[in-house]
C-alpha positions in Angstrom: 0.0 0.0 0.0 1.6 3.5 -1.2 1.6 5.7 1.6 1.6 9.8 1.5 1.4 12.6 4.3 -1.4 14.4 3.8 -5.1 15.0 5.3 -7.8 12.5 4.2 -11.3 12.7 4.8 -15.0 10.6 3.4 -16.0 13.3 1.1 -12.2 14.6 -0.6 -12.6 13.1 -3.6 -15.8 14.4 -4.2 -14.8 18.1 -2.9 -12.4 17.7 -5.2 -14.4 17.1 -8.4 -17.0 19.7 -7.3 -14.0 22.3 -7.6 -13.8 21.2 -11.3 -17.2 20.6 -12.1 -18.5 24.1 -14.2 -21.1 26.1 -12.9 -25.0 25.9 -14.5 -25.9 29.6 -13.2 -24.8 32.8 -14.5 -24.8 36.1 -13.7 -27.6 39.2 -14.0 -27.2 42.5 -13.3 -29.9 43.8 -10.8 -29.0 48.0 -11.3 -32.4 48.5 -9.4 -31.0 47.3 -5.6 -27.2 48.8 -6.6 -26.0 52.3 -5.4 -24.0 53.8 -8.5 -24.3 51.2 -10.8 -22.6 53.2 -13.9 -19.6 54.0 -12.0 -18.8 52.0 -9.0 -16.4 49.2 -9.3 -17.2 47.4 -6.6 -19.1 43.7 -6.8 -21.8 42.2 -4.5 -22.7 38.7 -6.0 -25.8 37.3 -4.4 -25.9 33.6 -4.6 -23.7 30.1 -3.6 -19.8 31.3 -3.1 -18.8 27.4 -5.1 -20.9 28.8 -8.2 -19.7 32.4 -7.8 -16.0 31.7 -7.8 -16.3 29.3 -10.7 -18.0 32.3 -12.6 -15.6 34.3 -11.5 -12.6 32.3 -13.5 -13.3 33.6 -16.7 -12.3 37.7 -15.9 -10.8 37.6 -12.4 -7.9 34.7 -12.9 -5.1 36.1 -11.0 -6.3 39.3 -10.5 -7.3 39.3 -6.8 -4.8 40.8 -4.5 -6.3 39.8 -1.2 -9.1 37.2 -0.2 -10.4 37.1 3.4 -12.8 35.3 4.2 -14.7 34.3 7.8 -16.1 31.0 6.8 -19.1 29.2 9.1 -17.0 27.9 11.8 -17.8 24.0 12.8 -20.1 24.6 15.7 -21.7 20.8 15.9 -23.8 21.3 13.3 -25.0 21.0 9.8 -24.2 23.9 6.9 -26.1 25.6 4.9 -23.4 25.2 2.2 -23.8 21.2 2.2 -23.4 20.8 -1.8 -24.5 17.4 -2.0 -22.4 15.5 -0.4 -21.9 11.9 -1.9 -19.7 10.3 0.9 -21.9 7.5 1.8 -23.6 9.4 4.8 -25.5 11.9 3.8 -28.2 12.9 0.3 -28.4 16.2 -0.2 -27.4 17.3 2.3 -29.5 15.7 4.5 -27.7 13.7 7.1 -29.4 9.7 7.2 -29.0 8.0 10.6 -28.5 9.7 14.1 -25.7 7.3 14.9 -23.7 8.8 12.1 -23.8 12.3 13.9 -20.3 11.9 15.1 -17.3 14.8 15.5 -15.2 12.7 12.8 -18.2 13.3 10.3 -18.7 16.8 11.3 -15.3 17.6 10.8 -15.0 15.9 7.3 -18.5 18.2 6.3 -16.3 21.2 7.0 -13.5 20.2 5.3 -15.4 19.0 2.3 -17.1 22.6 2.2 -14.1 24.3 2.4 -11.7 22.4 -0.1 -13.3 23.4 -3.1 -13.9 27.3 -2.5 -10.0 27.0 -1.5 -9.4 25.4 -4.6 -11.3 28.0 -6.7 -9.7 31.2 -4.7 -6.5 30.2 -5.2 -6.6 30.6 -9.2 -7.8 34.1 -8.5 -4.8 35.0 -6.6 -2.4 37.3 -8.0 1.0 36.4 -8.2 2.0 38.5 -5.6 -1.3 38.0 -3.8 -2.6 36.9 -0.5 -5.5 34.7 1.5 -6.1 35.6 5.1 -8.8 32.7 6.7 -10.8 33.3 10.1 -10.5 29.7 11.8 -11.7 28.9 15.8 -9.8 26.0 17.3 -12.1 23.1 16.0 -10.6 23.5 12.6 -7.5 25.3 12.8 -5.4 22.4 12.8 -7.3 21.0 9.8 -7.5 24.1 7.9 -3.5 24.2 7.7 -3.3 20.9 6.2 -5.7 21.5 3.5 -4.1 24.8 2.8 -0.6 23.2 2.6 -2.3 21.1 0.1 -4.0 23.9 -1.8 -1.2 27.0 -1.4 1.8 25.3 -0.9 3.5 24.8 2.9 6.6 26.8 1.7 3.4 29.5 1.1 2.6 29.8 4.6 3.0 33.4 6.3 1.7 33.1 9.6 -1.3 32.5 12.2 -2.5 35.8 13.8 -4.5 35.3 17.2 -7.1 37.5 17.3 -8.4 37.6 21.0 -12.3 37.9 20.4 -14.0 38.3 23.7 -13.0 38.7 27.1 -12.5 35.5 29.2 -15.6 33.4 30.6 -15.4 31.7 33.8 -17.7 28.4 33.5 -15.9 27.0 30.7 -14.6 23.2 29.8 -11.4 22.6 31.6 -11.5 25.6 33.9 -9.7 27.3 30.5 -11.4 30.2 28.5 -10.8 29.6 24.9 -10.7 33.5 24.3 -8.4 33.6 20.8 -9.2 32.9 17.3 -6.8 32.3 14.3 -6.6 34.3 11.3 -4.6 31.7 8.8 -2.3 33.4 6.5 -0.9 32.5 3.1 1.0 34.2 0.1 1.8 33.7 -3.9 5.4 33.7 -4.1 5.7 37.5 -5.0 3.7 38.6 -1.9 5.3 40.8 0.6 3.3 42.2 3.7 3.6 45.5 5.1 2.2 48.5 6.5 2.7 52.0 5.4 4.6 54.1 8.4 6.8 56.9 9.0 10.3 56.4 10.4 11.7 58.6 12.8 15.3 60.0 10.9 17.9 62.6 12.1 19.3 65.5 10.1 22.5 66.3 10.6 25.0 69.5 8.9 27.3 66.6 7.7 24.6 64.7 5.4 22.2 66.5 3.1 20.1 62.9 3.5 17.7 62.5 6.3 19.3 58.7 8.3 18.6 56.7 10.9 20.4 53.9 13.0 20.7 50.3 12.2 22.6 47.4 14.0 25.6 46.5 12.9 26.1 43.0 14.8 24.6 40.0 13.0 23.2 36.7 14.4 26.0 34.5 13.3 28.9 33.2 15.1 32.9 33.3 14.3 32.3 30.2 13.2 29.7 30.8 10.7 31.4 34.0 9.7 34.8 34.1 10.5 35.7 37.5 8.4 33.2 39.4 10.5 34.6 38.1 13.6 37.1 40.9 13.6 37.9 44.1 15.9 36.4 47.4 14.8 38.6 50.4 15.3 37.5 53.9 15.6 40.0 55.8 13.0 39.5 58.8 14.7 39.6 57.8 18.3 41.2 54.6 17.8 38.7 53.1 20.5 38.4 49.2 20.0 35.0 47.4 19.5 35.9 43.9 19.7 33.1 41.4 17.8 31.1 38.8 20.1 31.6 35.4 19.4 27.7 34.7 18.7 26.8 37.5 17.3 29.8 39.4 14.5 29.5 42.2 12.9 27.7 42.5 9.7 30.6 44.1 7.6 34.4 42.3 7.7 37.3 44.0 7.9 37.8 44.7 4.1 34.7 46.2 3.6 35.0 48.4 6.4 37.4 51.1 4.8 34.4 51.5 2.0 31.5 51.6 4.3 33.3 54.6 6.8 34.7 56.1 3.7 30.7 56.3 2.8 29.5 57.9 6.1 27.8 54.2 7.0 29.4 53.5 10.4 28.1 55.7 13.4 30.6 55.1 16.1 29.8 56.5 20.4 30.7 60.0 20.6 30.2 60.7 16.9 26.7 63.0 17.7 25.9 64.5 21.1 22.2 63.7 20.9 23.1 60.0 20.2 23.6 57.1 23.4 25.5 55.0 21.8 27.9 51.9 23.2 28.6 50.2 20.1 29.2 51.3 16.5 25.8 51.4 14.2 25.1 51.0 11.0 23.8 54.4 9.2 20.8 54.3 6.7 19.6 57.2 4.7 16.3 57.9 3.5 16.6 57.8 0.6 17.8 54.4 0.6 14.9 53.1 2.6 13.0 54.8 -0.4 14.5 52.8 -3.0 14.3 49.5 -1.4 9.9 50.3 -0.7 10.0 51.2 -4.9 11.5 48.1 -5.5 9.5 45.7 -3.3 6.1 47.7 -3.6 6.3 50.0 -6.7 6.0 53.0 -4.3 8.4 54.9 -2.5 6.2 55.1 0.9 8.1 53.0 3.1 6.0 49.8 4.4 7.0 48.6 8.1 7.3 44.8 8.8 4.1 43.0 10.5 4.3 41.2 13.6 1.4 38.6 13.9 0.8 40.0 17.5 -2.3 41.9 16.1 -2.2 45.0 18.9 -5.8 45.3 20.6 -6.3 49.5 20.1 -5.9 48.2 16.2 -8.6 45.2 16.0 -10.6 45.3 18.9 -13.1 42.2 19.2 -16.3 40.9 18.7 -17.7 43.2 20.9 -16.8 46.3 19.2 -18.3 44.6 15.8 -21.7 44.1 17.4 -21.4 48.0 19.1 -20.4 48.6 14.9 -23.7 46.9 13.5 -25.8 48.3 16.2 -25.0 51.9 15.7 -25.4 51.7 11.8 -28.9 49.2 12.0 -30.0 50.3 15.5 -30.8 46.3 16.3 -28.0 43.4 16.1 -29.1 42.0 13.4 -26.0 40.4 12.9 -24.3 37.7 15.0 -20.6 37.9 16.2 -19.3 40.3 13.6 -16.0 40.5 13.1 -14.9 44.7 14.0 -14.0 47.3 10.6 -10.8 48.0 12.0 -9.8 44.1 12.0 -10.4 43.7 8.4 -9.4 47.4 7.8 -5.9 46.5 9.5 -5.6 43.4 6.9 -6.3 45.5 4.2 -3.7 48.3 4.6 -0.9 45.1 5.6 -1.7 43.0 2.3 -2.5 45.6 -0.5 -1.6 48.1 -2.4 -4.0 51.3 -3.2 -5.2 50.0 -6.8 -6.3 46.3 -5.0 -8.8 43.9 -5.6 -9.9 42.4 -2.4 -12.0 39.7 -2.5 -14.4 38.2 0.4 -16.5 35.3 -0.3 -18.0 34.3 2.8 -19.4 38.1 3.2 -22.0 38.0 6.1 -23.2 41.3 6.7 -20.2 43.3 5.0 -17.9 44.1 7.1 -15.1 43.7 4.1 -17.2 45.7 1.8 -17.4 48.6 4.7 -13.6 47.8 5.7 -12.1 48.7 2.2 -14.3 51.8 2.2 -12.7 52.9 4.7 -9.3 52.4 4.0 -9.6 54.2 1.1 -11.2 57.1 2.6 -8.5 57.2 5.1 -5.4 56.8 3.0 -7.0 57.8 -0.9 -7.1 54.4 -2.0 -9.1 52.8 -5.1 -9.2 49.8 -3.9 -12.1 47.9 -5.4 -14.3 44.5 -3.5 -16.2 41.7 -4.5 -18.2 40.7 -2.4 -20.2 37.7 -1.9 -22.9 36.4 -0.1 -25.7 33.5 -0.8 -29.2 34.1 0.0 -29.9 32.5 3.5 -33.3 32.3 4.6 -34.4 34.1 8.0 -36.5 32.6 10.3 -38.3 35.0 12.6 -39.5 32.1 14.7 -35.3 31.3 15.5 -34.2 33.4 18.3 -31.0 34.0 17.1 -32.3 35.3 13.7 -35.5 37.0 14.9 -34.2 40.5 15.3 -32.4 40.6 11.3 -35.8 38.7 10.0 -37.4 41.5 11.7 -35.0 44.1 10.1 -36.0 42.9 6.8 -39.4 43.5 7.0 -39.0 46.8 8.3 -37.5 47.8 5.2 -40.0 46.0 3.0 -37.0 43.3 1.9 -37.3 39.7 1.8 -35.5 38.1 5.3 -32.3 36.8 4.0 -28.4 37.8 5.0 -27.9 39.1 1.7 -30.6 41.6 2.7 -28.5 42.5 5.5 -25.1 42.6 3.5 -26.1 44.9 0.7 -28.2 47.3 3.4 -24.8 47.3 5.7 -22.8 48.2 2.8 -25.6 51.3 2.0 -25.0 52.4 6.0 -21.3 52.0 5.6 -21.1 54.2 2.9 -23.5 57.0 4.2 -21.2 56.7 7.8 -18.2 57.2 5.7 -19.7 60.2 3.8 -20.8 61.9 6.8 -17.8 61.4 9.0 -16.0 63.0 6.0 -18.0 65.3 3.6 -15.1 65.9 1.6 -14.5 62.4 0.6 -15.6 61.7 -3.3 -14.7 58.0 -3.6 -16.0 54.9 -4.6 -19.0 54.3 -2.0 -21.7 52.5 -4.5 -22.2 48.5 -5.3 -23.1 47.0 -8.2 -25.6 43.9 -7.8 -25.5 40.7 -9.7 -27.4 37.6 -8.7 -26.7 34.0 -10.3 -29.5 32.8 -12.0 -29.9 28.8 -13.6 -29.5 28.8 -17.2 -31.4 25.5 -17.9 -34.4 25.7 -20.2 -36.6 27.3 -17.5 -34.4 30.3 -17.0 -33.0 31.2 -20.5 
């Protein structure tokens, strides 16, 4: 028996073949429920994300700078997104025998949901594009696999915790499961960043703003024996000897070239400087060259740390303060917060991005890339989409959003909510700045079958 490392699950094969199988629907414009039809560029697609991104192929192949998407976490239950399975335990979508209502199968219905969207994104992806995924810790682990599968594990960026509530106290284990995971991974040419200024000095010897650098390395003699050398001040002749475990990141012939070019700082050289230890001088200018080579813009971007800082992203709490104060009800659940996805945005694109969200809920991407291109004068353009979901007023949970709906004379569905959010969004973001004149509209397209009946 061949054997391969890898994740298998009752249901891959045919997750598989649904990601090749072509989509029967198309797409129809709906200008009527848009805002701006004949000039905005951005997409809301209203109907099942597998069909969508297969429809999408044909004009958005490797186009898409940045996916995020928030996917229906495994909660213990069935999805709405249950695309026939054929594994031998269920008909569409219907599950056949209680005993069979086990975590392993759970886990392989969420698996064999996701595969195939993944499948589809990942030809939309720019070369020097980007996926971020929202995961909780019953498919985290899972998730990797699949996307090492998909992406490539040599694609993998990182895993972000973002802490999403505050801690509970009667929980499993006496341990409050209080962080989520936003799973990370990047087309070969991507590189992450976020747009910052540096603090530089001026100084009468330099025309060229600079700023410090260290000039140690984290080798060893060993590894680099011709940076494992003394460093000698030539106009003090003070002696900087080179530690063993971490050398200097010049050697001793490269030194003369380097001082000669006003690139060593040594203690004493500046009064307003604390120095110890020689550093490494960098102009602006060159930090200028390096961003227009990496980013085709000379704004320097910072590097990320996946320690997401709190006054940034806030939590799920600040999302649900967000949807009350532009619906005046929650007629969303759990929300992620606009400054999360905002954050993810400015990190993973550039201003002329397409950011794609597939798993769209109420819109939080839609408002998020807005706002990121009010704030910084971005054209960033989304697509956005989001199936059709039935309502039920008679279902706690969704009471107050079925409600919503018929208060504005819409049928109940999230897509309702999702294209209504993105109308509040917009007219937030116009009157928190009456100045701004870009892109706040959506156009509408719904997939429709194209069988006999619907031609």
């Amino acid at each position: 028996m061949r054997e391969e490392f890898g994740l298998l699950w009752p249901g891959k094969e045919h997750a598989y073949q649904l990601a090749l199988t072509p989509s029967t629907g198309t797409l129809q414009p709906c200008p009527e429920e848009s805002v701006g039809w004949a000039t905005t560029q951005h997409l809301l697609v209203e109907g099942d994300n597998l069909d969508v991104l297969k429809l999408l192929q044909a004009e958005y192949a490797e186009r898409v700078k940045l996916i995020y998407i928030d996917p229906p976490y495994n909660t213990g239950k069935d999805f709405v997104y249950a695309d026939n399975f054929h594994d031998g335990r269920r008909t569409n979508g219907k599950v056949r025998g209680a005993a069979l209502d086990t975590p392993g199968r759970l886990h392989a219905n969420w698996l064999t949901m996701i595969y195939p969207r993944l499948m589809l994104a990942q030809r939309l992806l720019r070369p020097d594009g980007a996926i971020f995924v929202s995961v909780d810790d019953t498919e985290a682990a899972h998730l990797r696999l699949v996307m090492n599968e998909i992406f490539g594990e040599e694609q993998f960026i990182g895993v972000f915790p973002w802490r999403s509530r505050t801690a509970k106290a009667d929980v499993p284990f006496g341990v409050s499961r209080d962080v989520e995971w936003i799973v990370a991974y990047g087309n070969r040419d991507f590189l992450a960043g976020r747009t910052g200024t540096r603090s530089y000095y001026q100084s009468p010897d330099f025309a060229d703003r600079w700023r410090l650098a260290d000039l140690t390395k984290q080798t060893t003699k060993d590894e680099r024996p011709n940076s494992f050398f003394t460093l000698v001040n030539p106009k003090t002749g003070e002696h900087y000897p080179a530690n063993p475990n971490r050398t200097w990141s010049i050697t001793a012939e490269t030194f003369p070239d380097y001082y000669r070019r006003g690139k060593i700082v040594f203690p004493g050289d500046y009064a307003f400087l604390r120095l110890t230890r020689p550093a490494f001088r960098v102009f602006e200018a060159e930090d200028q060259a390096k961003a227009l080579r990496k980013h085709g813009t000379e704004e320097v971007r910072m590097a990320i740390s996946t320690y997401l800082p709190e006054s940034v992203v806030g939590r799920t709490e600040h999302g649900s303060k967000e949807i009350r104060a532009l619906f005046g009800a929650q007629v969303f659940p759990f929300p992620k917060p606009v400054a999360l996805i905002q954050f993810l945005v400015e990190i993973a694109t550039d201003k002329a991005a397409l950011v794609l969200d597939f798993f769209a809920g109420s819109g939080t991407t839609g408002h998020a890339v807005m706002a990121q291109n009010a704030m910084d004068g971005g054209q960033r353009r989304f697509i956005l989409v989001q199936q059709p979901e039935p309502l039920d007023a008679r279902q706690r949970e969704q009471k107050t959003a079925a409600e919503f709906c018929a208060s504005i004379g819409k049928p109940p569905t999230i897509a309702e909510i999702t294209k209504e959010r993105l109308r509040r969004a917009a007219g937030q973001i116009q009157t928190e700045q009456p100045g701004y004149t870009g892109d706040l509209g959506f156009r509408l397209l719904k997939v429709v079958a194209t069988d006999d009946d619907h031609r």
